[in-house]
C-alpha positions in Angstrom: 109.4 141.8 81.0 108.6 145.0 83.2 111.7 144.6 84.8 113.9 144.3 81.9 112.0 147.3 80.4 112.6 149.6 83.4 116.6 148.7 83.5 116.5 149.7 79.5 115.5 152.6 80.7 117.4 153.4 83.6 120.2 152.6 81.7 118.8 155.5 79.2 118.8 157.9 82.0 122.0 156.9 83.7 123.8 156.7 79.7 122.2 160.6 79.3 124.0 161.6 82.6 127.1 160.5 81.3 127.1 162.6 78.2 125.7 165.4 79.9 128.9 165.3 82.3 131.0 164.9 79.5 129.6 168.2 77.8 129.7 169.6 81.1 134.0 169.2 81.0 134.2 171.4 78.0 132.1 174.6 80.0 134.5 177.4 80.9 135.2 177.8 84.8 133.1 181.0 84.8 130.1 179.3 83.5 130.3 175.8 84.8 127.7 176.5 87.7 124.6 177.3 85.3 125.5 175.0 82.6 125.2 172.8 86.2 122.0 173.5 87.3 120.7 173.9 84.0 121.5 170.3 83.4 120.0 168.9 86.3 116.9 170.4 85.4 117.4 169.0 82.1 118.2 165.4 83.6 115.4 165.3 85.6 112.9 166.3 83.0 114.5 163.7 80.8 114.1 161.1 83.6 110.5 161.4 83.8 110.3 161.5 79.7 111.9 157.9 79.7 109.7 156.6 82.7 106.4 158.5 82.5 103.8 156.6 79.8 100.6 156.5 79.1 98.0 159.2 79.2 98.5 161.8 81.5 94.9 162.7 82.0 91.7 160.1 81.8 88.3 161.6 80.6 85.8 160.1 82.4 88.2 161.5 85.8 87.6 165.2 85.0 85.3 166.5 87.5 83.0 169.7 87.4 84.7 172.8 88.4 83.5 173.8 92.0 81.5 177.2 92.9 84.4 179.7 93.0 87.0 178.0 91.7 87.0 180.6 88.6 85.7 184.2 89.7 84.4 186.4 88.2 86.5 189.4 87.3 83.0 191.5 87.4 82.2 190.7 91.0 85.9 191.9 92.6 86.2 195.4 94.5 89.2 197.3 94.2 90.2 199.7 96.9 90.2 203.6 96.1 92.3 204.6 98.2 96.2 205.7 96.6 98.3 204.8 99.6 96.3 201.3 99.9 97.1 201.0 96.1 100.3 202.0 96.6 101.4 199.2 99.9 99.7 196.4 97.3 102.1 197.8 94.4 105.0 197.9 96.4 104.4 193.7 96.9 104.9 193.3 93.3 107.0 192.3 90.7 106.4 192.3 87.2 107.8 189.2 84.8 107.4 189.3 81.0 107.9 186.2 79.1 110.6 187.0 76.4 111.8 184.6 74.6 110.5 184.5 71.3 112.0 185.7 67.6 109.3 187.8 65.6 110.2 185.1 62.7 106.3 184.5 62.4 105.7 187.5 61.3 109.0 188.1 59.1 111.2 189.9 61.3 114.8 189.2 62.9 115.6 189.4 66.4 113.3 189.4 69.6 109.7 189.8 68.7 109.4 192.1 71.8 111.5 194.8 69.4 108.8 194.9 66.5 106.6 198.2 66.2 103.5 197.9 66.7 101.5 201.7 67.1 102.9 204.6 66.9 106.4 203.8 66.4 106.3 201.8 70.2 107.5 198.2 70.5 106.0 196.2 72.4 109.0 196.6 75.0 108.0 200.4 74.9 104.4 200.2 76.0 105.5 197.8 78.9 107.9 200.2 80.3 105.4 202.9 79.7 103.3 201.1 81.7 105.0 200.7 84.9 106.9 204.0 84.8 102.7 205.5 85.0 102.4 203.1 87.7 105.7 204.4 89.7 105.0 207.7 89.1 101.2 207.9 89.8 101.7 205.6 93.2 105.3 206.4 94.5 106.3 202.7 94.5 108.8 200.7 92.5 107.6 198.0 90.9 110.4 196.5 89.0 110.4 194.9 85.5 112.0 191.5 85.0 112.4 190.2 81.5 113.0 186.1 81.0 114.9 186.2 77.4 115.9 182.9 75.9 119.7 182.5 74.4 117.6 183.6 71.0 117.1 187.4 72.5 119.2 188.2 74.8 122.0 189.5 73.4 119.6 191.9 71.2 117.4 193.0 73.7 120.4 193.7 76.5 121.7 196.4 73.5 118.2 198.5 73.4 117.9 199.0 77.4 120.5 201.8 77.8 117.8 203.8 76.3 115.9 203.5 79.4 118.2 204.1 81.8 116.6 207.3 82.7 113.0 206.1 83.3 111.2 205.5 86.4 111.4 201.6 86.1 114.3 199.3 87.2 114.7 196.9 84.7 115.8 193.1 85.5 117.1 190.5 82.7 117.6 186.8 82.9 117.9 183.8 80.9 115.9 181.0 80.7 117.7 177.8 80.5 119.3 176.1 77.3 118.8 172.6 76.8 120.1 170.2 74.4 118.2 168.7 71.8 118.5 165.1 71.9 118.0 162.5 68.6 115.1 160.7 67.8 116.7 157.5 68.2 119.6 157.1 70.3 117.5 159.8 72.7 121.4 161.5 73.2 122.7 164.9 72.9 123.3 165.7 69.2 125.8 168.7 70.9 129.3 167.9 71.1 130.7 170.4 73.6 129.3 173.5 75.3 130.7 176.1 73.1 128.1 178.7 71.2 124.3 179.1 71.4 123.6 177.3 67.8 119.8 176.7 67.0 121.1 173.7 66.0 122.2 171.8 68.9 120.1 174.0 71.5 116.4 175.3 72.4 114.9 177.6 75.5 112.6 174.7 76.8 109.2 176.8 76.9 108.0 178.7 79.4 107.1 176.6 82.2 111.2 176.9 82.7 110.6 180.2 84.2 110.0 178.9 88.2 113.5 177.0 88.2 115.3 179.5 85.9 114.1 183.0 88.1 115.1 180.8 91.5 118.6 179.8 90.0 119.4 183.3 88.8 119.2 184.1 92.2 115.9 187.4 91.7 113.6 184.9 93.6 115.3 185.3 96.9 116.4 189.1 96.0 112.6 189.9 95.6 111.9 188.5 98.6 114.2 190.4 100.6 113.1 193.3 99.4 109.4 192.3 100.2 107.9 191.9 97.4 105.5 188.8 97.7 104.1 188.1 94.4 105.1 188.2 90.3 102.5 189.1 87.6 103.8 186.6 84.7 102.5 187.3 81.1 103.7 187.0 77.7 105.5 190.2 76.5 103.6 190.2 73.3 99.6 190.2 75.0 99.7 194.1 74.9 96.3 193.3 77.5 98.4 192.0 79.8 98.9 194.8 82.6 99.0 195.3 85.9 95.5 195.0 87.9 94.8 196.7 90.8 91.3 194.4 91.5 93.4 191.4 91.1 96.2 192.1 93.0 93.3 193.0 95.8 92.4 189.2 95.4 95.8 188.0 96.2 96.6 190.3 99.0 92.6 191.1 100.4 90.6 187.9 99.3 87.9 188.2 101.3 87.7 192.0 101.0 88.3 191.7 97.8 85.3 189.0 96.9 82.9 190.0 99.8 84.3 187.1 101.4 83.4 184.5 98.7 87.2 183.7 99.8 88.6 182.8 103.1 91.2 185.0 104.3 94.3 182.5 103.9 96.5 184.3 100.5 96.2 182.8 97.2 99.3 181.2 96.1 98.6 180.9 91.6 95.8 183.0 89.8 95.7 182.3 86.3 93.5 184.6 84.1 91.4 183.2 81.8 88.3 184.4 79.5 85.8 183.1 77.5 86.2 181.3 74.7 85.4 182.5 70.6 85.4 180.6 67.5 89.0 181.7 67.3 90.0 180.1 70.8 88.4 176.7 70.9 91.9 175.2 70.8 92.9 176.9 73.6 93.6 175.5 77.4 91.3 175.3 80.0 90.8 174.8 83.3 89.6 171.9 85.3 89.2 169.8 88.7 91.3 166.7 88.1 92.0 165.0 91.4 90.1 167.4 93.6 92.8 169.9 91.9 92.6 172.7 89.2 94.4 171.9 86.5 95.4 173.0 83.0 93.5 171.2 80.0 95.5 171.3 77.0 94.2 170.1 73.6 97.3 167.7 73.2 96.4 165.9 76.3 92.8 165.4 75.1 92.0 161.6 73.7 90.9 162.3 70.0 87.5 160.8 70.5 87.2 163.7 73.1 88.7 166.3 70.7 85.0 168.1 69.3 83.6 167.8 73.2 87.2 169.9 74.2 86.4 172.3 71.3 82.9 173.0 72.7 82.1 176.2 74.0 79.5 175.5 76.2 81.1 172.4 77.7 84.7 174.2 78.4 83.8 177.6 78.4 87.1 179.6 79.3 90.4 179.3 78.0 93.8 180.0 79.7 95.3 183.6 78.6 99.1 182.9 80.4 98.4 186.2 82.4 99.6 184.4 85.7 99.6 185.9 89.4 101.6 183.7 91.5 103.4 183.7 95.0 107.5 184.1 95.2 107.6 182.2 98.7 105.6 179.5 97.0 107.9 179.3 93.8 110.9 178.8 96.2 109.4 175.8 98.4 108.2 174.2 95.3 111.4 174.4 93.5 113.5 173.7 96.5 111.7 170.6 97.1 112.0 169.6 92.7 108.0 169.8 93.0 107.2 171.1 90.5 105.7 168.7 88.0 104.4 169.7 84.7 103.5 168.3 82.0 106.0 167.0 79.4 105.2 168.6 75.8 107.2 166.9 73.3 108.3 168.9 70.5 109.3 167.0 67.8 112.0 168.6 65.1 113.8 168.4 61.6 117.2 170.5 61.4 119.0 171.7 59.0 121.4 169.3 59.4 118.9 166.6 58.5 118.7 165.1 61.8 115.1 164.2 63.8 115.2 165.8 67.1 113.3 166.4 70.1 113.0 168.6 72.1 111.2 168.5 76.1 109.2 171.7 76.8 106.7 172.8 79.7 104.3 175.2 79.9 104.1 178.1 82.9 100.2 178.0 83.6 100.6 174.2 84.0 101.9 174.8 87.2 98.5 175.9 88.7 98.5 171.8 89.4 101.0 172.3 92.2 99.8 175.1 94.2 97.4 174.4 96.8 95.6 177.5 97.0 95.0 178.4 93.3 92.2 179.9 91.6 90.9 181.2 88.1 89.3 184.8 87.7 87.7 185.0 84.2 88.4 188.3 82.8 87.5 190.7 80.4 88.5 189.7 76.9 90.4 193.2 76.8 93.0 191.7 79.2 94.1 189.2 76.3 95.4 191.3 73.5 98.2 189.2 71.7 100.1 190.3 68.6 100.4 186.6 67.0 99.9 187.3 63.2 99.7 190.6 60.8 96.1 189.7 61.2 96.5 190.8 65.0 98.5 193.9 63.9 96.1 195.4 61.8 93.5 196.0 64.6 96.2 197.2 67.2 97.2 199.2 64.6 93.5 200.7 63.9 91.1 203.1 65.2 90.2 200.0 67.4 92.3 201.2 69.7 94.0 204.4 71.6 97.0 204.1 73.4 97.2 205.8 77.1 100.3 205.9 79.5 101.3 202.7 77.2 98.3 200.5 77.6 95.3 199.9 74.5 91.8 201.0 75.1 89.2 200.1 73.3 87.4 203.0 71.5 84.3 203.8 73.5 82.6 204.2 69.8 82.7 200.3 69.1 79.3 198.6 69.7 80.2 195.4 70.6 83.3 194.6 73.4 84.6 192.0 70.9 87.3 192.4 68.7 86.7 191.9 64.7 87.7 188.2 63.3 90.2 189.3 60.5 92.1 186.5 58.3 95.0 188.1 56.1 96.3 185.9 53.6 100.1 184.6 55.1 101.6 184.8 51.1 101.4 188.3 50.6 100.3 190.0 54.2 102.4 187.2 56.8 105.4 189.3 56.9 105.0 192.7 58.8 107.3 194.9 55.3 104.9 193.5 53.2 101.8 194.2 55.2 102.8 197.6 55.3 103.1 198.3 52.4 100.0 197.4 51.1 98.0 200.2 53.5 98.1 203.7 52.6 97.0 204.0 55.8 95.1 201.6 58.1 91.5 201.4 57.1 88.5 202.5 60.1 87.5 199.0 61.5 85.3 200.2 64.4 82.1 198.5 62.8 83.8 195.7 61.5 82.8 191.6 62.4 84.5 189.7 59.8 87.3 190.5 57.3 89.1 187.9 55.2 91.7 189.0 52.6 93.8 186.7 50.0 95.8 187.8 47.3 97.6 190.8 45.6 95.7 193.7 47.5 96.0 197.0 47.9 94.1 199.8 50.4 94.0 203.3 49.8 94.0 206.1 52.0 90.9 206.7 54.2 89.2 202.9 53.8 85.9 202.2 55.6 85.1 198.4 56.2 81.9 197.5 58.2 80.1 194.5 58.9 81.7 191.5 56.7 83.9 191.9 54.0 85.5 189.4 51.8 88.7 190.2 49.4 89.7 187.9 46.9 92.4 188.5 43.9 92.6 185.2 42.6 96.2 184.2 41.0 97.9 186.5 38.8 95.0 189.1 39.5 95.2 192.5 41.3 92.5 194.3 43.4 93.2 198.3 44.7 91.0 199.6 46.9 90.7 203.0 46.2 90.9 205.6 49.0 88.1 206.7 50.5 86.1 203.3 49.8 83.5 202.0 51.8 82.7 198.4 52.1 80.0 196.8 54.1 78.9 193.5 54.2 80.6 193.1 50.5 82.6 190.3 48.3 85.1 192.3 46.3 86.4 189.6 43.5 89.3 189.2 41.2 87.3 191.4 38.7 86.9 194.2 41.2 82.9 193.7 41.1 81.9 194.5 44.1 78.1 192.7 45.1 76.0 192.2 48.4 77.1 189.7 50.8 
């Protein structure tokens, strides 16, 4: 019976070939050599889809992380000195993760575009970033942006307006792979033509390793020197350039008091410590005397509440990423590296069932022998998911310097506010908008949760918890100047002690 399983399925694999090469016929001449690689990857991700079963991870295997194996970010010494800081700089590349539409959030095109403070996209305050870094060092630490078929096109017309700053600015794209069907597991695409939603999807991020080596930038950096990328998402406006951390990679043991051996790190994943908000969120473990990436999907559902626990996983992955270029290009050159299959399962508007094979980057840390977590500050993990996220980068929460958020000194505690806007009338960043005069003062704020047709005035004050509800067909205005703390404001605009 095993036997006549496994030729089903190599007759699967061999059958998805087939069709892949006969797509591969209709690709103009110019562009036959991605579509090529691309589809290799594709095939070989496929192949261990069909063959791969069974649980990928097995509970009672997960061992306890060893001393070290995540450091803390408090304990690592930076150097001082500018031309130090400046030879670690020149080393480095920097890679944002831009692939993704700002649909969540009710906007068109690349996400990276949206405004977030002070009229800046998030594109803005990342170039801002590493032009203060040129300047203030001497160096030239490029930027390399990873766009998907989705954002390309949109975010190649913007760039001219940079063309004078101190950054040079890298694009590539990730790879397209076609969606196959549910049940014949075949490409619903019939020829190569177009980049339709349809028949396509950028296969997550974990595509990035093969996609930056087949572009041909891996081996360009290279030469040039460099020796490591800083990978992050483009939207985690926390996600910048680290001078202790890149002291790690290149210094370790002067860099940890020699809690490291000298030998380089080859992955560093940053991760910090989990909230009520992140308990969902992956984590690192030892699995086969290895770090590894715990994702909730891989977790057996009798496990799920033990996952969840904050004192039993502690940390959670942020996708800020340090990781070696030399290592990328043995791992790639030699097809390993593995990562987990996430199958994505879709309905499309042309009423077919879909799927679609996605990896994630920080899975990865599996395959790199020298790897290591640093638990940082939860300043370094800043994303703009939601409106709800918005509204505090938007706030007096925050100051913006050379392009990066800091935290007003005034706030008490380190941690950010918990703030819930309701999606209906707050989910799309026009209509959020428009229902703040101006964006109230959150700096003593723990808990905000607002549903319903609201309004805020000019010049609002929330502190402490504050709950607004304007049931349906009901209206509630906050009038400007208004202070709430630790109140319930109702559909009846009473306003009583919480």
């Amino acid at each position: 019976m095993g036997d006549f399983v496994d030729i089903q399925k190599q007759n699967t694999v061999e059958h998805l070939n087939q069709e892949l090469e006969r797509l591969l016929q209709s690709a103009p001449p110019s562009k036959a050599e991605r579509d090529r690689k691309e589809f290799d990857g594709f095939s070989r991700l496929f192949k261990r889809f069909v063959f791969e079963s069974g649980a990928a991870i097995q509970w009672d295997k997960i061992q306890s992380l060893p001393e070290n194996a995540v450091l803390d970010y408090a304990s690592l010494k930076a150097p001082e000195d500018k031309q130090a800081i400046a030879n670690m700089l020149s080393r480095l590349v920097v890679v944002k993760l831009n692939g993704g539409l700002g649909t969540s959030m009710g906007c068109t095109g690349p996400k990276s575009l949206i405004q977030v403070r002070n009229d800046l996209t998030f594109l803005d305050m990342t170039i801002h970033q590493i032009e203060s870094l040129n300047l203030t060092y001497g160096v030239d630490v490029p930027l390399i942006l990873m766009n998907s078929f989705n954002t390309h096109d949109d975010t190649q017309q913007v760039l001219h307006r940079y063309k004078h700053r101190r950054v040079r600015i890298f694009t590539f794209l990730q790879s397209r792979y076609p969606r196959i069907d549910r049940e014949t597991l075949m490409p619903i695409a019939k020829n190569l033509s177009g980049s339709s939603n349809e028949v396509w999807y950028p296969p997550g991020h974990g595509d990035f390793y093969e996609a930056f080596y087949n572009c041909g930038y891996l081996d360009r950096f290279i030469e040039e020197g460099k020796e490591y990328c800083f990978l992050s998402n483009i939207d985690n406006l926390g996600a910048t350039v680290d001078i202790s951390i890149l002291e790690l990679l290149l210094n370790p043991q002067q860099a940890t008091e020699g809690l490291v051996d000298a030998r380089n790190l080859d992955f560093v994943m940053e991760v910090t410590d989990k909230t009520r908000a992140d308990v969902k969120g992956g984590t690192l473990i030892l699995y086969e005397d290895k770090l590894r990436l715990l994702e909730i999907a891989q977790v057996p559902k009798s496990h799920v509440d033990e996952f969840k626990s904050i004192s039993k996983f502690k940390v959670f992955n942020t996708n800020n990423l340090w990781v070696n270029l030399k290592a990328i290009k043995r791992l790639v050159e030699a097809h390993s590296m593995q990562l987990e299959i996430i199958v994505n399962h879709k309905h499309i508007d042309t009423g077919a069932n879909v799927i679609q094979l996605e990896t994630a980057c920080g899975d990865a840390v599996k395959n790199f022998d020298r790897a290591r977590g640093i638990n940082v500050p939860r300043r370094r993990f800043l994303p703009v998911k939601k409106t709800d996220d918005l509204l505090m980068i938007m706030s007096n929460l925050y100051s913006i310097q050379q392009g990066t958020l800091i935290m007003n000194p005034k706030r008490v505690f380190p941690s950010v506010p918990l703030v819930k806007l309701g999606d209906k009338d707050f989910g799309k960043v026009r209509d959020f908008l428009n229902r703040f005069s101006t964006i109230p003062d959150l700096l003593d704020l723990d808990h905000l949760t607002v549903s319903g047709d609201v309004t805020f005035g000019k010049g609002v004050i929330l502190k402490g918890t504050v709950i607004i509800i304007a049931n349906h067909g009901e209206r509630i205005d906050i009038p400007s100047g208004a202070l709430l703390e630790n109140k319930i404001v109702s559909g009846n605009l009473r306003i009583m002690d919480h």
